[in-house]
C-alpha positions as CSV (number, residue, x, y, z in Angstrom):
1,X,100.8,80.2,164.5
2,X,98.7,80.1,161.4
3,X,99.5,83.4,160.8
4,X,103.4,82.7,160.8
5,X,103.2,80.2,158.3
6,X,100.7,81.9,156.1
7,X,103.4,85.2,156.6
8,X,106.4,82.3,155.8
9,X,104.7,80.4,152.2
10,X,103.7,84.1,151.1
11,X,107.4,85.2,151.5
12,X,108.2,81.8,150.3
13,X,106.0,82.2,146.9
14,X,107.4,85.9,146.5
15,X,111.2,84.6,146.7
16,X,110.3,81.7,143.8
17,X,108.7,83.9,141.5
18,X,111.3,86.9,142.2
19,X,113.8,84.1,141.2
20,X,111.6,83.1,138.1
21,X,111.3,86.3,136.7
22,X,115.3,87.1,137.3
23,X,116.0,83.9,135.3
24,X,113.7,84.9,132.4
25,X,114.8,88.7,132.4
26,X,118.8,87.0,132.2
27,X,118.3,84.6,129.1
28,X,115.7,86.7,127.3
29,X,113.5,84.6,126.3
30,X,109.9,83.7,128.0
31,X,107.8,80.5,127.6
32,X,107.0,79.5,124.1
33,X,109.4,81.6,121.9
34,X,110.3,80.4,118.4
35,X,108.5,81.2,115.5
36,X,105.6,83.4,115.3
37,X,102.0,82.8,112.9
38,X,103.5,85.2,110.4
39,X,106.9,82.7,110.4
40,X,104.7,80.0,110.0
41,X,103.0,81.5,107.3
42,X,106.1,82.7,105.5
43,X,107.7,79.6,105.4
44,X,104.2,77.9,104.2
45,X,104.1,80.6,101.2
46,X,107.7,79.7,101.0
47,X,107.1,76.1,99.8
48,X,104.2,77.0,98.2
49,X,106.0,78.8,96.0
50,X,108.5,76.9,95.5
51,X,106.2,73.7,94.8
52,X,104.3,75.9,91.8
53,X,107.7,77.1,90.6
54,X,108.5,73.2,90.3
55,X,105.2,72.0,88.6
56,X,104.9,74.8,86.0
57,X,108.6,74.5,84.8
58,X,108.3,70.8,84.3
59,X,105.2,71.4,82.5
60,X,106.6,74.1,80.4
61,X,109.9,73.2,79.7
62,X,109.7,70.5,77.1
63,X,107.5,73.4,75.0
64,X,109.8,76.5,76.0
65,X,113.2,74.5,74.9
66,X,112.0,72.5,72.3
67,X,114.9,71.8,69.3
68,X,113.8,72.3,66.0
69,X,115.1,69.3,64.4
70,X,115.9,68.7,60.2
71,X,114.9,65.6,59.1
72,X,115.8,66.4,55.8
73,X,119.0,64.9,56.0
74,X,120.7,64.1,52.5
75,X,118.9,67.9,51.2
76,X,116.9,66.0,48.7
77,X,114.1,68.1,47.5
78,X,110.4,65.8,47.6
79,X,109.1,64.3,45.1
């Protein structure tokens, strides 16, 4: 008897993983999927970059588009 059911649950077992795997292999993806540590990294170095971009144009626009501006505006010569 103990046998027979230890035969049954191992066939049992066999049939639940045979239809694990079959489910896997059909949608193509395992456990976990999504990004991997070089994604994560990418789009880290992404914003990053994208963060220095922001900081050094505001900090070096006013110098890099600065307007020369004439004051003299009646073209009197000084005195």
């Amino acid at each position: 008897m103990l046998l027979s059911v230890q035969y049954f649950l191992s066939h049992l077992l066999f049939s639940i993983n045979c239809v694990t795997c079959s489910i896997l292999a059909s949608t193509g993806k395992a456990a976990g999927g999504g990004l991997g540590a070089w994604g994560y990294m990418a789009i880290i170095l992404t914003l990053m970059g994208v963060g220095a971009g922001i900081y050094y144009f505001s900090l070096f626009y006013p110098i890099l588009c600065k307007k020369e501006r004439i004051y003299d505006v009646m073209e009197l010569s000084s005195v």
